[in-house]
mmCIF file as gemmi writes it, N, C-alpha and C atoms, coordinates in Angstrom:
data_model
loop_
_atom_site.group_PDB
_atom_site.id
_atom_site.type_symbol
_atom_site.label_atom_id
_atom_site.label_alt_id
_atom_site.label_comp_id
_atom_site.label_asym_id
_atom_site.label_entity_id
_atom_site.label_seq_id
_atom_site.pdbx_PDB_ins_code
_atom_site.Cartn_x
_atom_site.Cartn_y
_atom_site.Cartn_z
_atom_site.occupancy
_atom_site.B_iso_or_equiv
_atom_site.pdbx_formal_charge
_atom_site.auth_seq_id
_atom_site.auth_asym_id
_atom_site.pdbx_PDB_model_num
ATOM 1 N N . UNK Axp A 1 ? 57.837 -20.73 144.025 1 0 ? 1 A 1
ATOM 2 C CA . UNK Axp A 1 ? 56.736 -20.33 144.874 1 0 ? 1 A 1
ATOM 3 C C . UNK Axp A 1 ? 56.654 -21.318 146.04 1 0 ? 1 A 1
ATOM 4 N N . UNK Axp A 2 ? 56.275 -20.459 147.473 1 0 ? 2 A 1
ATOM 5 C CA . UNK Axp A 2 ? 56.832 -21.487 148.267 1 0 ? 2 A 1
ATOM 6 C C . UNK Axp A 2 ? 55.24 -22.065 148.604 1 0 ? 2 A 1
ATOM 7 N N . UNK Axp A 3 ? 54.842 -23.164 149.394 1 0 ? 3 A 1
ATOM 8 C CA . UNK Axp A 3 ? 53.501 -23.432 149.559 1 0 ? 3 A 1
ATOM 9 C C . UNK Axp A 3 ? 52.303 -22.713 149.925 1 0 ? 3 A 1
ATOM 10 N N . UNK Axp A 4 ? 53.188 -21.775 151.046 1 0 ? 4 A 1
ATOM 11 C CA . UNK Axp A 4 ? 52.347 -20.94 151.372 1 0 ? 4 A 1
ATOM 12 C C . UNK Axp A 4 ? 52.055 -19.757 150.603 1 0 ? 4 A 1
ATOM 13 N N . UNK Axp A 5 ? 52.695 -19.7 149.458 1 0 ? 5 A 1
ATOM 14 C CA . UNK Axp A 5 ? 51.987 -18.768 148.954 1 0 ? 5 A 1
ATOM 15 C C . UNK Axp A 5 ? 51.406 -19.314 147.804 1 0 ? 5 A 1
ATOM 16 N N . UNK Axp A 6 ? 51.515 -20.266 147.328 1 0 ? 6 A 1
ATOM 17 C CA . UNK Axp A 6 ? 50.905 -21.441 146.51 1 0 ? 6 A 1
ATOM 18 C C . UNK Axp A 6 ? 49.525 -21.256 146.654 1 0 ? 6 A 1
ATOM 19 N N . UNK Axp A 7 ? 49.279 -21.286 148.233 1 0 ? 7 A 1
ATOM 20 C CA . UNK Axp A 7 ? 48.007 -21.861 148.73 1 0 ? 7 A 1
ATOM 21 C C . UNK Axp A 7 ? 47.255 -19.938 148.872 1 0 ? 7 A 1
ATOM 22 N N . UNK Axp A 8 ? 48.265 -18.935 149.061 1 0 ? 8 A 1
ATOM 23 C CA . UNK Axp A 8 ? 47.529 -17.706 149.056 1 0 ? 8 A 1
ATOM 24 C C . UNK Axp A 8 ? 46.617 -17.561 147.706 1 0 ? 8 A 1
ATOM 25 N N . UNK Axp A 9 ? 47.839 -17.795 146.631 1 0 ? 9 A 1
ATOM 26 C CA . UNK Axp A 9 ? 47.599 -17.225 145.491 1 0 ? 9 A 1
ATOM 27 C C . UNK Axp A 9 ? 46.046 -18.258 144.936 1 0 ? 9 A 1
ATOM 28 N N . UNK Axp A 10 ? 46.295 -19.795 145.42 1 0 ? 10 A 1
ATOM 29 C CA . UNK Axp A 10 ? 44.833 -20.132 145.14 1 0 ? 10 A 1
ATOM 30 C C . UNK Axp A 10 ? 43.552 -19.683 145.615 1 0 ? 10 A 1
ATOM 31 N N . UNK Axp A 11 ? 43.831 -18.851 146.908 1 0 ? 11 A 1
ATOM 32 C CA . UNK Axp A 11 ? 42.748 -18.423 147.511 1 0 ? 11 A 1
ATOM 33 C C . UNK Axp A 11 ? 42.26 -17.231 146.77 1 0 ? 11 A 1
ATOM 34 N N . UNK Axp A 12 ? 43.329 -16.217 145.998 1 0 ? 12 A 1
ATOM 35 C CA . UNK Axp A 12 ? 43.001 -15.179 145.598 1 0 ? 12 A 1
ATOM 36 C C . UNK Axp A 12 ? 42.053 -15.791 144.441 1 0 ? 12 A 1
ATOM 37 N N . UNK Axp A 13 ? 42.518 -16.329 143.379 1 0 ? 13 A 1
ATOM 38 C CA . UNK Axp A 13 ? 42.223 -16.884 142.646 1 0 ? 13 A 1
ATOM 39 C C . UNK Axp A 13 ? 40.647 -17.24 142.353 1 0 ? 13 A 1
ATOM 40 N N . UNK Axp A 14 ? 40.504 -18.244 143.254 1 0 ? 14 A 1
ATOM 41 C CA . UNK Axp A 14 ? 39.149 -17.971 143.594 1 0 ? 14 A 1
ATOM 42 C C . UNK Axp A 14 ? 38.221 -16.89 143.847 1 0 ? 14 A 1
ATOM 43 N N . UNK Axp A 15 ? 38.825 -16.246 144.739 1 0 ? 15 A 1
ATOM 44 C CA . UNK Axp A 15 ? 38.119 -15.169 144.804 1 0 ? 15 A 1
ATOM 45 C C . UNK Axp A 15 ? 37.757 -14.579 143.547 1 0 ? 15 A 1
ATOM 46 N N . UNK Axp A 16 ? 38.666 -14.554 142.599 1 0 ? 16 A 1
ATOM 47 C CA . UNK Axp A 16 ? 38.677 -13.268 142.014 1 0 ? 16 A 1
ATOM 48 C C . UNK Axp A 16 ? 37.463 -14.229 140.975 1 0 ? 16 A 1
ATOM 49 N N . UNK Axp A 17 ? 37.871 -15.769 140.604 1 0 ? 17 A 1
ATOM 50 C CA . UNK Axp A 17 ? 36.482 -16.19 139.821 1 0 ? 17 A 1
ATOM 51 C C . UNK Axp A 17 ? 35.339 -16.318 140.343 1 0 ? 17 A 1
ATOM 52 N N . UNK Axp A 18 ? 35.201 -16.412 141.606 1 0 ? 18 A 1
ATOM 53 C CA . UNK Axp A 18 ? 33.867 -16.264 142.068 1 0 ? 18 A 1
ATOM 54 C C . UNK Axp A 18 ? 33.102 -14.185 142.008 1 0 ? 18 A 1
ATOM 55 N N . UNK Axp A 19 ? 33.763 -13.69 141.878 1 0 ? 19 A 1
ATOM 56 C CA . UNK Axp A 19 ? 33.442 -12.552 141.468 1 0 ? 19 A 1
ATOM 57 C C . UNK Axp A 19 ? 33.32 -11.925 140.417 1 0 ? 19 A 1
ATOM 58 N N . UNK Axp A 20 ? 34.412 -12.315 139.229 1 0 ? 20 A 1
ATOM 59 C CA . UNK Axp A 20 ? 33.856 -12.614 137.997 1 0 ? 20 A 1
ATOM 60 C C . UNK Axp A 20 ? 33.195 -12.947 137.108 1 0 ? 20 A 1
ATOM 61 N N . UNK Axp A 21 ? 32.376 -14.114 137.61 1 0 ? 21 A 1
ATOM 62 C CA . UNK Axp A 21 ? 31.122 -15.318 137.515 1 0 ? 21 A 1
ATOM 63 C C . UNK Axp A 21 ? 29.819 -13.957 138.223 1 0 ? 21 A 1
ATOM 64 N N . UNK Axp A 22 ? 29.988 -13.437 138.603 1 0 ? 22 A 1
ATOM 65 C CA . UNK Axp A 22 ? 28.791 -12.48 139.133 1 0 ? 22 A 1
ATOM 66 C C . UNK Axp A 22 ? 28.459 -11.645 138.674 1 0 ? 22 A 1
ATOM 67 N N . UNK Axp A 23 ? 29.086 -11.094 137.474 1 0 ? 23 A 1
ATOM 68 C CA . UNK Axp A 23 ? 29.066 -9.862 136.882 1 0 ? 23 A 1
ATOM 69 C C . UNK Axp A 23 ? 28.813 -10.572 135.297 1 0 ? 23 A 1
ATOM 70 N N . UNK Axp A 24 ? 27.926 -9.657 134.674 1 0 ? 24 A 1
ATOM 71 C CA . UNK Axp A 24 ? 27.255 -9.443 133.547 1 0 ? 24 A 1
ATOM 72 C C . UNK Axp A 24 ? 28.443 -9.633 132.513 1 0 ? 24 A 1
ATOM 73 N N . UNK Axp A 25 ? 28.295 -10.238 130.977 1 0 ? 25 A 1
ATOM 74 C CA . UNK Axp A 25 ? 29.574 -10.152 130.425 1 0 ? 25 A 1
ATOM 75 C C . UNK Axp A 25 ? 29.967 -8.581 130.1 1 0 ? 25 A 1
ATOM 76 N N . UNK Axp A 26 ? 29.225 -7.612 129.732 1 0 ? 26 A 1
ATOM 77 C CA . UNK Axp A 26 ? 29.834 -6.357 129.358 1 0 ? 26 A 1
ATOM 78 C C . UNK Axp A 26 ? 30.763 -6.25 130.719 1 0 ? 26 A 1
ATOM 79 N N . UNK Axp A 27 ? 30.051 -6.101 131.695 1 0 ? 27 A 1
ATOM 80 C CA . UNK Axp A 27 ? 30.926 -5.736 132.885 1 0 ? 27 A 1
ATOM 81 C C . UNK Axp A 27 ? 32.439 -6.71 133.514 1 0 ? 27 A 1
ATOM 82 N N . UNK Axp A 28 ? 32.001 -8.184 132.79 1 0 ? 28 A 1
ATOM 83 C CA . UNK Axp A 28 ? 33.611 -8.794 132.867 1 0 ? 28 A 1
ATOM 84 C C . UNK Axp A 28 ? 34.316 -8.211 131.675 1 0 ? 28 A 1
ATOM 85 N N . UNK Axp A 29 ? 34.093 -7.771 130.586 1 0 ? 29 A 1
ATOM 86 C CA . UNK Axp A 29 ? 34.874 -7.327 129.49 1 0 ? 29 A 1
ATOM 87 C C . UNK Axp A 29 ? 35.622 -6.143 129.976 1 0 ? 29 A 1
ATOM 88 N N . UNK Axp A 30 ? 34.683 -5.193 131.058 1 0 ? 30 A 1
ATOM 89 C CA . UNK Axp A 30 ? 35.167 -3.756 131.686 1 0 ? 30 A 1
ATOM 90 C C . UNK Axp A 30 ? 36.458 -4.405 132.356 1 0 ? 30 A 1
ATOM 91 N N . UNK Axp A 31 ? 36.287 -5.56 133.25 1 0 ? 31 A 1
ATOM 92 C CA . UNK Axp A 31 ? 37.542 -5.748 133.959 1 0 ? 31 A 1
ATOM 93 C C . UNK Axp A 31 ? 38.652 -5.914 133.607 1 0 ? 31 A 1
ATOM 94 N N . UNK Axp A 32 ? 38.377 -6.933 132.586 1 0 ? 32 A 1
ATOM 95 C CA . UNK Axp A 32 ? 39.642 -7.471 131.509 1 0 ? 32 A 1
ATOM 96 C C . UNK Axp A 32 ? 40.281 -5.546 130.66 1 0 ? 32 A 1
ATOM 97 N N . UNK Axp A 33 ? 39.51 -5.103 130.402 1 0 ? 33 A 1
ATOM 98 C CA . UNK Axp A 33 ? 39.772 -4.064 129.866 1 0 ? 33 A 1
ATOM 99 C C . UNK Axp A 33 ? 40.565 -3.025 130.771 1 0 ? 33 A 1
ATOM 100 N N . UNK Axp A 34 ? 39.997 -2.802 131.925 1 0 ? 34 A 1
ATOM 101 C CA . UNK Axp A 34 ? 40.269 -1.69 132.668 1 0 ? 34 A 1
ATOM 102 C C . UNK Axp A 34 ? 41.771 -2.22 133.486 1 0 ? 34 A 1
ATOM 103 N N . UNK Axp A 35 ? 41.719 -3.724 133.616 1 0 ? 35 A 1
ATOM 104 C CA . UNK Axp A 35 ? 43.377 -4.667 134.215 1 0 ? 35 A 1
ATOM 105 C C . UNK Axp A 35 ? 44.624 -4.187 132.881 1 0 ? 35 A 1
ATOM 106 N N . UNK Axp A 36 ? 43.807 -4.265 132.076 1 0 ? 36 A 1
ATOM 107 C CA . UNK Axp A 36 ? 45.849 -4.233 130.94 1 0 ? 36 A 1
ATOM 108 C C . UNK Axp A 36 ? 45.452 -2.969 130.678 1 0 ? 36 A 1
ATOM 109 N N . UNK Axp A 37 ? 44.856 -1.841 131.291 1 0 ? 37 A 1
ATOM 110 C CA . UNK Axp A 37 ? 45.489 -0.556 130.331 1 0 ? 37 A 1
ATOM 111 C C . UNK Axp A 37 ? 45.908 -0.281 131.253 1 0 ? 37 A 1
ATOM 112 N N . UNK Axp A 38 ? 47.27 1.654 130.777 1 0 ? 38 A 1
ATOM 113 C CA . UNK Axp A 38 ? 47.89 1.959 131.996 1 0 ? 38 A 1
ATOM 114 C C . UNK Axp A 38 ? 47.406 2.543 132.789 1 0 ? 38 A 1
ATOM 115 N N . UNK Axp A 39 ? 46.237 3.607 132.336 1 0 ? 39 A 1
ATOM 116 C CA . UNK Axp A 39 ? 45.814 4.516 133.686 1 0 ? 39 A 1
ATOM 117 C C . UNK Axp A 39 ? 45.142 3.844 134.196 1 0 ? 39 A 1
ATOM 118 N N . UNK Axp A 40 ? 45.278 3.56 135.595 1 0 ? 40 A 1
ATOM 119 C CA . UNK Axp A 40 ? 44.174 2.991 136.459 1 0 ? 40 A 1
ATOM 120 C C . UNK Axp A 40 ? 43.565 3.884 137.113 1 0 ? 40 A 1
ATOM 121 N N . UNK Axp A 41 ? 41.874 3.37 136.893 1 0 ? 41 A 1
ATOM 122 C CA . UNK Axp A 41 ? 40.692 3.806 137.766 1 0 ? 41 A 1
ATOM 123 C C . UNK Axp A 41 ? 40.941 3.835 139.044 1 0 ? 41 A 1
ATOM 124 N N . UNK Axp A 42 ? 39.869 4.918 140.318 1 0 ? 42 A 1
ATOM 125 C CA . UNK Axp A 42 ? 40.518 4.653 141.419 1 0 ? 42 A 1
ATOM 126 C C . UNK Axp A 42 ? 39.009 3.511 141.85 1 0 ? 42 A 1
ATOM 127 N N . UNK Axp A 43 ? 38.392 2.81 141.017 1 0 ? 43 A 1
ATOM 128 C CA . UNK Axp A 43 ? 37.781 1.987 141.185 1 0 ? 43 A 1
ATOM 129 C C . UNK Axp A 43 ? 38.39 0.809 141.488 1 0 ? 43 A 1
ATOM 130 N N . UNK Axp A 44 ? 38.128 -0.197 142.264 1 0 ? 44 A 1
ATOM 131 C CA . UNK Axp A 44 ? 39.011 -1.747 142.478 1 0 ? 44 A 1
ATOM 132 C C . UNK Axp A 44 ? 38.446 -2.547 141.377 1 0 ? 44 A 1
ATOM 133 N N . UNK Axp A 45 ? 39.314 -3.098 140.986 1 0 ? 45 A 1
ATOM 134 C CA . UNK Axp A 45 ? 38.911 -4.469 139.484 1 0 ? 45 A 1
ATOM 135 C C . UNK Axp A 45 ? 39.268 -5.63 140.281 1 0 ? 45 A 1
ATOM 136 N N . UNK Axp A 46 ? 39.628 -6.888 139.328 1 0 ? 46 A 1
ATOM 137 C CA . UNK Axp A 46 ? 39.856 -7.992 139.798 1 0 ? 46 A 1
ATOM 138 C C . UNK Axp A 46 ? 41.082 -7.597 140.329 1 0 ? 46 A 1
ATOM 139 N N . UNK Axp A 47 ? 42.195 -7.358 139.352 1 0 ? 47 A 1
ATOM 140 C CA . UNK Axp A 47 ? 43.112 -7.661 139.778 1 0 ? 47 A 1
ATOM 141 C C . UNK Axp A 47 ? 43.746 -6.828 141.099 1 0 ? 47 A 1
ATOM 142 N N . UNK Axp A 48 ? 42.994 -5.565 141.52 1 0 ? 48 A 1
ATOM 143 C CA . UNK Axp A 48 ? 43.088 -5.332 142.889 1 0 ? 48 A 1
ATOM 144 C C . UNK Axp A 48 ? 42.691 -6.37 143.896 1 0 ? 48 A 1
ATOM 145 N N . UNK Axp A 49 ? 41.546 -6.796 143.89 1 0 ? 49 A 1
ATOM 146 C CA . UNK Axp A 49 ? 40.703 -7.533 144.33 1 0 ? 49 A 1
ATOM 147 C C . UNK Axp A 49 ? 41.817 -9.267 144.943 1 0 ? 49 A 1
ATOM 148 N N . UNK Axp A 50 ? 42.311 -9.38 143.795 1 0 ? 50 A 1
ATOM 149 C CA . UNK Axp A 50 ? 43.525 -10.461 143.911 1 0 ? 50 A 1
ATOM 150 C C . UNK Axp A 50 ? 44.542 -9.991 144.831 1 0 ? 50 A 1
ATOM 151 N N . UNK Axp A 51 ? 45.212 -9.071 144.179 1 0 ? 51 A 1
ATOM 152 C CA . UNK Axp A 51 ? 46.482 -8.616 145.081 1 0 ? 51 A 1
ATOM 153 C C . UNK Axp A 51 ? 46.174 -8.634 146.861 1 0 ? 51 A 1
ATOM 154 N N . UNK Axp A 52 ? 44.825 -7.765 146.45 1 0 ? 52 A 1
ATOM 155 C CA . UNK Axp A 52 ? 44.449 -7.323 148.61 1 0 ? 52 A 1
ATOM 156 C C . UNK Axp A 52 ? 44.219 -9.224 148.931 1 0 ? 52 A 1
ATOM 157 N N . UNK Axp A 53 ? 43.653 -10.059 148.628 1 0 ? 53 A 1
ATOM 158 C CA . UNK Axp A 53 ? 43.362 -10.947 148.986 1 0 ? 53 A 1
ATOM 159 C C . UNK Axp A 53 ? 44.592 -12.068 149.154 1 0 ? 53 A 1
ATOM 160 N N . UNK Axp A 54 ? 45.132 -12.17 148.304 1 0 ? 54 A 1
ATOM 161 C CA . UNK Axp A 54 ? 47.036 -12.513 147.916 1 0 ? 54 A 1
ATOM 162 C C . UNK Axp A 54 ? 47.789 -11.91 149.704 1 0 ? 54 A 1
ATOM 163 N N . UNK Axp A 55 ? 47.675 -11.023 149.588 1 0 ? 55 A 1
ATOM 164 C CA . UNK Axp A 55 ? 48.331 -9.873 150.705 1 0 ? 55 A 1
ATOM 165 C C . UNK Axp A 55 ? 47.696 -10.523 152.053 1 0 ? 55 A 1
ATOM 166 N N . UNK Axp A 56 ? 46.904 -10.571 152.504 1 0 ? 56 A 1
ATOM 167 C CA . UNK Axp A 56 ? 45.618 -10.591 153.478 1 0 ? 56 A 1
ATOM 168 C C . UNK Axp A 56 ? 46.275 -12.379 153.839 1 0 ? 56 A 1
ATOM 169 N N . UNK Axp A 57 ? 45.948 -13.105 152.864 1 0 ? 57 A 1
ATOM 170 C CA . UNK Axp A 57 ? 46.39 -14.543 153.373 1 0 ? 57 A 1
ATOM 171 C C . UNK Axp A 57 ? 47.599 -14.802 153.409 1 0 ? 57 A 1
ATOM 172 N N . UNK Axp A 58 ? 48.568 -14.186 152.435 1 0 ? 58 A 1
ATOM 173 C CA . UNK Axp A 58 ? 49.84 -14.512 153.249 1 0 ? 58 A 1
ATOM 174 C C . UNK Axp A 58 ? 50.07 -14.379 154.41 1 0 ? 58 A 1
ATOM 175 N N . UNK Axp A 59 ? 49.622 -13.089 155.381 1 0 ? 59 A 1
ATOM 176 C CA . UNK Axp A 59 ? 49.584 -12.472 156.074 1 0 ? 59 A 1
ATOM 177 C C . UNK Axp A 59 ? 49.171 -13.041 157.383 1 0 ? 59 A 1
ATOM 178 N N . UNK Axp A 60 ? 48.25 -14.03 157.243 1 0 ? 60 A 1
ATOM 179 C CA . UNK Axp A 60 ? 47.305 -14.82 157.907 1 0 ? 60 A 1
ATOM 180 C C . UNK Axp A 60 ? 47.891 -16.391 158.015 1 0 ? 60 A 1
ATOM 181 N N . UNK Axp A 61 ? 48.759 -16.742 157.096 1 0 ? 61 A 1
ATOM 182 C CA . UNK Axp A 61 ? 48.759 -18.138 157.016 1 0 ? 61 A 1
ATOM 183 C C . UNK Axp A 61 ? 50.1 -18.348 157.864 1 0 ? 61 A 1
């Protein structure tokens, strides 16, 4: 991993715990739940939430 994406992936990262930390535990259990199964919702979870943000700062840096 090269720095710069070192430094994306920490940004996502964050993100994604500062948004996690905001939500009720049933509703972090939904995320964790709704991330490892296969059909995906056309709702955004964390791990959308990561990827667009991942994407966005590479993009930027």
């Amino acid at each position: 991993m090269t720095d710069k994406e070192r430094r994306a992936h920490d940004l996502a990262i964050a993100f994604v715990n500062s948004y996690l930390s905001s939500l009720p535990v049933d509703r972090r259990i939904d995320e964790f739940s709704e991330a490892t199964s296969v059909p995906r919702k056309s709702v955004p979870n964390a791990i959308d939430i990561y990827l667009a943000v991942y994407d966005q700062a590479l993009k930027r840096m």
